[in-house]
C-alpha positions in Angstrom: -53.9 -15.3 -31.0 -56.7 -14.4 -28.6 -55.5 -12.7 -25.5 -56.8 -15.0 -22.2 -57.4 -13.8 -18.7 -55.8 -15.4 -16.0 -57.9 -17.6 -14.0 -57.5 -17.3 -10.4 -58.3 -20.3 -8.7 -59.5 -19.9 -4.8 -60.3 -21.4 -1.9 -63.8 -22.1 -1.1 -63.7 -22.4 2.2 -61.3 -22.5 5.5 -58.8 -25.2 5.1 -55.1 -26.7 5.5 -53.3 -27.2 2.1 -52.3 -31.0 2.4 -51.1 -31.2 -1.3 -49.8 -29.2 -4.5 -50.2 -31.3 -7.4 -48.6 -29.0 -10.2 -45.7 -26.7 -11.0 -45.5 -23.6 -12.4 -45.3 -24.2 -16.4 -47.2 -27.3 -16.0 -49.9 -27.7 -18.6 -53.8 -28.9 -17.1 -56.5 -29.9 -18.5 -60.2 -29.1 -17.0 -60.4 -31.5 -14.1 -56.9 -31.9 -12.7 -56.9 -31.8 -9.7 -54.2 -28.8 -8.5 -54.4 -28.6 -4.5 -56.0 -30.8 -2.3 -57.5 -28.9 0.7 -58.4 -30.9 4.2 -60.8 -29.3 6.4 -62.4 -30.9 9.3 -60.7 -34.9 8.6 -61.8 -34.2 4.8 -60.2 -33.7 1.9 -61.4 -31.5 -1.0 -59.4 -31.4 -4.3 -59.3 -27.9 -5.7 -60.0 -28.9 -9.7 -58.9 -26.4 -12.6 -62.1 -25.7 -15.0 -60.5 -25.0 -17.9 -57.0 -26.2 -19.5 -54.1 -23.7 -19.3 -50.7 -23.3 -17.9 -50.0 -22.9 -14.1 -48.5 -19.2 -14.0 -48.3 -18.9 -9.6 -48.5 -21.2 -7.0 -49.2 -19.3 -4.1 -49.7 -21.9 -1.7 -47.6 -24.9 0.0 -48.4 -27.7 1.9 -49.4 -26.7 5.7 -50.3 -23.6 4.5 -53.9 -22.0 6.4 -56.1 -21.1 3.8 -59.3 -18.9 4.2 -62.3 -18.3 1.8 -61.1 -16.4 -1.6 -57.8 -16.6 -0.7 -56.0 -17.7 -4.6 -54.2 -21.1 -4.7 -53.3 -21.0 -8.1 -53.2 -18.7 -11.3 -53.6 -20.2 -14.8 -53.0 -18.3 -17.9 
Protein backbone atom coordinates (compact mmCIF):
# COMPACT_ATOMS: atom_id res chain seq x y z
CA UNK A 1 0.00 0.00 0.00
CA UNK A 2 1.34 3.28 -1.06
CA UNK A 3 2.48 5.44 1.79
CA UNK A 4 0.25 9.08 1.52
CA UNK A 5 1.29 12.39 2.86
CA UNK A 6 -0.83 14.13 5.04
CA UNK A 7 -2.68 16.97 3.58
CA UNK A 8 -2.79 19.99 5.71
CA UNK A 9 -5.64 21.95 4.96
CA UNK A 10 -5.30 25.92 5.81
CA UNK A 11 -6.79 28.91 6.05
CA UNK A 12 -6.76 31.29 3.19
CA UNK A 13 -7.36 34.15 4.72
CA UNK A 14 -8.24 36.04 8.21
CA UNK A 15 -11.42 34.60 9.50
CA UNK A 16 -13.76 33.36 12.56
CA UNK A 17 -14.38 29.57 12.42
CA UNK A 18 -18.29 29.43 12.47
CA UNK A 19 -18.54 25.64 11.85
CA UNK A 20 -16.58 22.14 12.05
CA UNK A 21 -18.28 19.82 9.84
CA UNK A 22 -16.24 16.53 10.55
CA UNK A 23 -14.55 14.40 13.24
CA UNK A 24 -11.48 12.94 13.54
CA UNK A 25 -11.81 9.37 11.78
CA UNK A 26 -14.37 10.66 9.54
CA UNK A 27 -13.93 9.58 6.04
CA UNK A 28 -14.28 12.69 3.01
CA UNK A 29 -14.57 12.75 -0.18
CA UNK A 30 -13.01 15.72 -2.50
CA UNK A 31 -15.58 18.41 -1.97
CA UNK A 32 -16.84 18.13 1.63
CA UNK A 33 -17.01 20.78 2.95
CA UNK A 34 -14.82 20.54 6.48
CA UNK A 35 -14.97 24.24 8.20
CA UNK A 36 -16.87 27.00 7.25
CA UNK A 37 -14.94 30.30 7.77
CA UNK A 38 -17.00 33.80 8.11
CA UNK A 39 -15.03 36.86 7.37
CA UNK A 40 -16.50 40.20 6.90
CA UNK A 41 -20.61 38.90 7.07
CA UNK A 42 -19.42 35.96 4.64
CA UNK A 43 -19.08 32.71 4.84
CA UNK A 44 -16.39 30.59 3.03
CA UNK A 45 -16.52 26.77 3.26
CA UNK A 46 -13.06 25.32 3.58
CA UNK A 47 -13.49 22.12 0.94
CA UNK A 48 -11.10 18.93 1.21
CA UNK A 49 -9.47 18.29 -2.39
CA UNK A 50 -8.89 14.91 -2.12
CA UNK A 51 -10.73 11.94 -0.21
CA UNK A 52 -9.04 10.77 3.03
CA UNK A 53 -9.52 10.36 6.71
CA UNK A 54 -9.63 13.45 9.12
CA UNK A 55 -6.44 12.73 11.34
CA UNK A 56 -6.56 16.54 13.52
CA UNK A 57 -8.93 19.06 14.00
CA UNK A 58 -7.22 21.88 15.13
CA UNK A 59 -9.75 24.38 15.14
CA UNK A 60 -13.34 24.98 16.94
CA UNK A 61 -16.00 27.11 16.43
CA UNK A 62 -15.12 30.97 17.54
CA UNK A 63 -11.76 30.18 17.02
CA UNK A 64 -9.55 33.43 15.07
CA UNK A 65 -7.93 32.08 12.30
CA UNK A 66 -5.15 33.87 10.28
CA UNK A 67 -3.66 33.04 6.73
CA UNK A 68 -1.80 29.42 6.73
CA UNK A 69 -2.84 28.68 9.91
CA UNK A 70 -3.97 24.49 9.51
CA UNK A 71 -7.70 23.71 10.16
CA UNK A 72 -7.50 20.23 9.38
CA UNK A 73 -5.09 17.27 8.59
CA UNK A 74 -6.10 14.37 6.39
CA UNK A 75 -4.21 11.25 5.94
Amino acid sequence: MPVTKPQEIVSDLVANVAQVQVTVGQQVEGGDELVLLESMKMEIPVVAELPGTVSDVRVQPGDVVQEGDILVILT
